[in-house]
N, C-alpha and C positions, 0 to 999 in steps of 0.2 A: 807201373802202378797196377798192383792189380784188387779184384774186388771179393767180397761175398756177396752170392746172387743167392734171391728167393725162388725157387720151382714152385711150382705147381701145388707140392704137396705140404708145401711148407719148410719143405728141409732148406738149408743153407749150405752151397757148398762154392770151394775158394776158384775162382777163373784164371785165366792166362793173364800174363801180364800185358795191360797195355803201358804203348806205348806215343800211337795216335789213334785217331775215332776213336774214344772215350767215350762211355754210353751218358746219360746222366745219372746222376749216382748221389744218395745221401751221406754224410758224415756221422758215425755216431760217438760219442764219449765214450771211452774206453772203458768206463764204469754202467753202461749201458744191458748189459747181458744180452738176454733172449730176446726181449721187449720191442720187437722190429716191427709191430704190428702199425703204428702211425705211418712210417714211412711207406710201407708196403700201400696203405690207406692213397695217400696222394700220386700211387701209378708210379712209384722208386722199385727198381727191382733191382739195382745195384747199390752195394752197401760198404766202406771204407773205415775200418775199424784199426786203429794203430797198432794193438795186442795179437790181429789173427794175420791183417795182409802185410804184414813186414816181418820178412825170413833175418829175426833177427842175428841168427849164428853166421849169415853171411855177413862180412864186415863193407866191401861195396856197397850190396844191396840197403843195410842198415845209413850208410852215410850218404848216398843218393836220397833217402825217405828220408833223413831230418833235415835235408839239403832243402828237399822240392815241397815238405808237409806244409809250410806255409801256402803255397798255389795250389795244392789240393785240396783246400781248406776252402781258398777263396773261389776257387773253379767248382766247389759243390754246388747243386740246389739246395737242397738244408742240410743242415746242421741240425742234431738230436742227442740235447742234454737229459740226461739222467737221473736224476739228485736224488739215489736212493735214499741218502740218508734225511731224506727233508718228507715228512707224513705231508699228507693235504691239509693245505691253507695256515700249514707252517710258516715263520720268518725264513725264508732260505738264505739267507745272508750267510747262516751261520753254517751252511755247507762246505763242506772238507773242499770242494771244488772249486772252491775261489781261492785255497791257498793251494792248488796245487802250481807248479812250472809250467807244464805242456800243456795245460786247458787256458793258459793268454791267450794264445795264437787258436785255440777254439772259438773262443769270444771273440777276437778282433776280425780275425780274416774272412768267415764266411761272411756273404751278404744277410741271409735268412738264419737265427737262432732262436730254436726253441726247446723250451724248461717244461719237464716233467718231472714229479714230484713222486716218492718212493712206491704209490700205488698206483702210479700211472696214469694220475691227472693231467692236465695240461697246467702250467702255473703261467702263461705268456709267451711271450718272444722277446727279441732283444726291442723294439722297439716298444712296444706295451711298456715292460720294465725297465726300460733306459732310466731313469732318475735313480730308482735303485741300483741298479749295476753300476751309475756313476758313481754313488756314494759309495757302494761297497769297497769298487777297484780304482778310483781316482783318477781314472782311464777318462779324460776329455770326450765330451759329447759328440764331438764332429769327426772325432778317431772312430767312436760308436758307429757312427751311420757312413763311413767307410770311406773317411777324407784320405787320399794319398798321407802315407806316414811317414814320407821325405820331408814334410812338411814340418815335424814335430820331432824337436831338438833332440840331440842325445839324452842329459838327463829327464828330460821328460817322457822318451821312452821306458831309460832304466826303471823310472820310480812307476812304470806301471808294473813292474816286478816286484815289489817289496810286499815281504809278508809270505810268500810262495817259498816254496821248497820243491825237488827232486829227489829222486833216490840216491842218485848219482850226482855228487856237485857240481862235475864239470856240464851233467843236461842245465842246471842254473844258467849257466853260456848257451850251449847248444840249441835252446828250447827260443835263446830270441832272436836267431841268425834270420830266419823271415820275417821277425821283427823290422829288421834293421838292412834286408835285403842284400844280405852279405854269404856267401858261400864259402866252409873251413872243412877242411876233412875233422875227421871226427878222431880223438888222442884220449883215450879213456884210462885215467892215472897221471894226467898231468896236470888235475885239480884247477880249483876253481877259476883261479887268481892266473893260472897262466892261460888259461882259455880266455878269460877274461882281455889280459894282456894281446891275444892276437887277435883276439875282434875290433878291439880297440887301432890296432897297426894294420886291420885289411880296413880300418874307416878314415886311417888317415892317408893309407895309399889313396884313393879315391878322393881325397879333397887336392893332394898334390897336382893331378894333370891341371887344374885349372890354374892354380899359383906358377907352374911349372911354364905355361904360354904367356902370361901376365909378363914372366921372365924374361921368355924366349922374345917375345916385341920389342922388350925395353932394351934387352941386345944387340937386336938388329938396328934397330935407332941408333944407338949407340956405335955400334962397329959401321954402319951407313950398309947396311943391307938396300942395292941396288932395286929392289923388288918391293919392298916398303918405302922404299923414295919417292919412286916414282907412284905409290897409292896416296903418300903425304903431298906429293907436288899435284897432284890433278884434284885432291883435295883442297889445296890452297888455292889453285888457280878459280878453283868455283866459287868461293868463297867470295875472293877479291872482285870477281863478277857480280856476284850480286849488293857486295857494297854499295857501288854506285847507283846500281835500279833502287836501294831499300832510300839511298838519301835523298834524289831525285822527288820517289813518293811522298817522302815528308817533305821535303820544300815544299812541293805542289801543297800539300793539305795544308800547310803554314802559309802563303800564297794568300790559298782563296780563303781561309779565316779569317785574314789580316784585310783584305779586299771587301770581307759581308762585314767587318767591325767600321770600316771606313763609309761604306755607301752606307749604313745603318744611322754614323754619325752626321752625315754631310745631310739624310734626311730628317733627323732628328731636330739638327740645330733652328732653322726657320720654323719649325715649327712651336718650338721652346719660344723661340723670340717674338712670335706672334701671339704667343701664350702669355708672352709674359708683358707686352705693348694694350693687349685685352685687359687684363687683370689690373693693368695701372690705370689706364683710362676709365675704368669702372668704377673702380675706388676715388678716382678723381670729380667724377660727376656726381657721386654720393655724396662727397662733399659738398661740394660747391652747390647740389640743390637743397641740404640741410642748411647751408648760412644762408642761403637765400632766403629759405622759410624764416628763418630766426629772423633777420633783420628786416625783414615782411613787418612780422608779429609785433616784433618793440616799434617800430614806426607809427602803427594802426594805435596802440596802448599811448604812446606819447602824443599822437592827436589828440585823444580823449582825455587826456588830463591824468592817465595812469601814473604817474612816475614813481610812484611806490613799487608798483605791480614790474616795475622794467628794473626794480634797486637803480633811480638815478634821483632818488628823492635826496634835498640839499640838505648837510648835518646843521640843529638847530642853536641859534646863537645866544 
């Protein structure tokens, strides 16, 4: 990887290539020109431009850089969008830039992105304009702020491609191999549809190991792999050991349930019964001192000659 560094005097000239110790270095949009003055600003004196530091006539050189452009994107400090064609305080939506191929992987992979506008305002960063950019490129929020992208299915990758263009059909492929964290030499005339076709065949190599052990298990089972026996048999034997202790525990807890429901009732019951020897008795002597009263009263009234007043007046003949 190599860079353009700012001197002293402002000039811009190209370095060696690294290849470890990597200084910190900005990214700029290959539609960027001269306008190196921001970065310079935040103390960046290395610069990674995809039109100046990539010897594109060598064909290695060229397919290492669209191999690793994804990690050199993500390993910048910033990233510095350009949007000539957007005046200040313009919609930038409508920027050539979001239909281009190789500015995805500008957008997605750097941590830090920021938007300047054709006179060299600052118009945001990615996080400022997140809701924009989502709506623009249909690019999931949490892809934005830089979720793992193993995360997020094949077509939901793809369809953050749609609407973009390259010069070259087969960069349409080549432009999402960091997308999709895949590495292809690079086949220039073999069109879209067959690049296509092997990105697809090096993402299903990659799901096979897994289906491929799933296999490999089910075999050894099957044919009595001595080596998986003996992990299934020391597995069962712990198993079958702790049957016993789990049943043990529930008895016990079922036990003493069944013991506090018992002494609960055997307390319960005399005292119901006392409850309920109380309650008769009471009602009993309410009685019995109401007739008392009553045959008190008609007694006193039939002395005195009431017998009307007691209804035992005799019917007249």
């Amino acid at each position: 990887m190599r860079f353009l560094k700012l001197q002293d005097d402002g000039s811009l000239t190209l370095t060696k290539e690294y290849s470890e110790d990597v200084p910190s270095y900005a990214v700029l949009s290959h539609t960027w020109g001269e306008d190196d003055e921001e970065a310079a600003s935040n103390g960046l004196e290395h610069f990674w431009v995809d039109t100046c530091c990539i010897d594109k006539s060598n064909n290695t050189e060229l397919s290492r850089a669209i191999n690793s452009m994804f990690k050199w994107y993500r390993g910048s400090a910033k990233c510095y969008v350009y949007l000539s064609d957007v005046p200040k305080d313009a919609v930038f939506r409508k920027s050539r830039w979001f239909t281009r191929g190789w500015t995805l992987q500008e957008l997605v992979a750097p941590r830090s992105v920021e938007f300047f506008s054709g006179d060299g305002q600052r118009l945001g960063d990615k996080s400022s304009l997140e809701p924009q950019l989502h709506k623009i490129t249909g690019i999931e929020l949490s892809a934005l702020r830089g979720e793992d992208l193993s995360n997020f299915n094949f077509n939901q990758r793809m369809s953050w491609s749609a609407g973009r263009r390259t010069k070259h059909e087969e960069d349409m492929v080549y432009s999402l191999l960091g997308i999709f964290n895949v590495y292809l030499p690079l086949i220039y005339g073999e069109g879209k549809d067959k690049a296509l076709m092997r990105l697809s065949e090096e993402l299903e190599k990659r799901s096979k190991p897994s289906l491929e052990r799933t296999d490999s298990i089910a075999s050894s089972i099957e044919a009595g792999d001595p080596g998986l026996s003996s992990v299934i048999n020391v597995a069962s034997v712990a198993i079958m050991q702790m049957i016993p202790i789990a049943t043990n525990v529930t008895n016990t807890a079922i036990f003493q349930m069944t013991t506090a429901a018992n002494v609960a009732f055997t307390v319960m019951t005399p005292v119901m019964f006392i409850a309920t020897n109380a309650t008769n008795t009471a009602i009993m002597l309410v009685i019995s001192i109401a007739i008392n009263a009553i045959d008190t009263t008609t007694m006193h009234k039939i002395a005195r000659g009431d017998a009307d007043e007691c209804g035992l007046t005799a019917p007249v003949k």
